[in-house]
N, C-alpha and C positions, 0 to 999 in steps of 0.2 A: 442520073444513072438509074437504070431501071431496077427492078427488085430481082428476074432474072439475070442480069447483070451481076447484079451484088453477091448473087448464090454463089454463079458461075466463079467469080473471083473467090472470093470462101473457100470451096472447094479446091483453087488452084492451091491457096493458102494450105490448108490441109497437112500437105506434108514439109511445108517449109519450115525449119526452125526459125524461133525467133533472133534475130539479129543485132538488136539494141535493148536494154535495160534503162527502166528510170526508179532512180533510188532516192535517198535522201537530197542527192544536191540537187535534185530537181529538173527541173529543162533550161536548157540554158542554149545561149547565140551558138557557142559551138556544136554544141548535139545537132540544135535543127539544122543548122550548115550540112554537115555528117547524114543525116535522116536526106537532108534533100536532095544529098550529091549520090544515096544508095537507091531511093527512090527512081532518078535517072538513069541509072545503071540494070533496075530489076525492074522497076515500075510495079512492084506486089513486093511488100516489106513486111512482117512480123514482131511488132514489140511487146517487151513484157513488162508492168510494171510490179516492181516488188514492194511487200507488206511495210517494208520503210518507210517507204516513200510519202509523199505529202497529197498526189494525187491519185483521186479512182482512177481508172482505167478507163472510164467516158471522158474523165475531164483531161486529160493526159490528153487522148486519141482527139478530143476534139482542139484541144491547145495547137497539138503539134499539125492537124490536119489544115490548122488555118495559117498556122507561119507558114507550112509547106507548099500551100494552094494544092491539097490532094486530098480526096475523099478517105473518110475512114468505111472501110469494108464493114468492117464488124467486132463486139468487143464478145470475148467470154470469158468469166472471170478475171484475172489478171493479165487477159491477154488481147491486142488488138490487131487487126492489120489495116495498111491501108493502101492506097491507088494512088498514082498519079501518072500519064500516059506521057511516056519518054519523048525527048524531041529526036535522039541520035540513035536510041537502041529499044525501037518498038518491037515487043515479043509479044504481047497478050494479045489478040481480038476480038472485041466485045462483041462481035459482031456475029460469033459463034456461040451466043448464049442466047441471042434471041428466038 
């Protein structure tokens, strides 16, 4: 993914709220299930981790990015998004960042 790619997406992000939380119990089999099945559905997701919680927000974003097979876009503060291109309900294209 290119770095105008990544903007482009950021941007899309923007006004999205975030959609999942990771708190104390951490990440677990059924969140990423969940994260992976909202991912296919939006393909640009929004998580926030809270101050509880056991992981930063890199380490979350890049956890969940790797169970998921989906790029993390971008972290700021306690918040990250990420990518992953839908197989049934493709809406973004990257193809208008370049």
């Amino acid at each position: 993914m290119t770095s105008k790619q990544r903007a482009y997406l950021r941007s899309l992000a923007m006004t999205e709220p975030a959609i999942f939380q990771i708190g104390k119990g951490g990440i677990n089999e059924n969140m990423t299930k969940q994260i992976s099945d909202a991912l296919e559905a939006r393909e640009l997701i929004k998580l926030k981790v809270l101050q509880n919680s056991e992981y930063s927000a890199r380490e979350a974003a890049e956890a969940i990015a790797e169970a998921t097979s989906s790029a993390v876009v971008g972290v700021v503060g306690g918040t990250f998004v990420l990518y992953r291109e839908s197989e049934k309900h493709k809406k973004i294209d990257l193809g208008a960042a370049k």
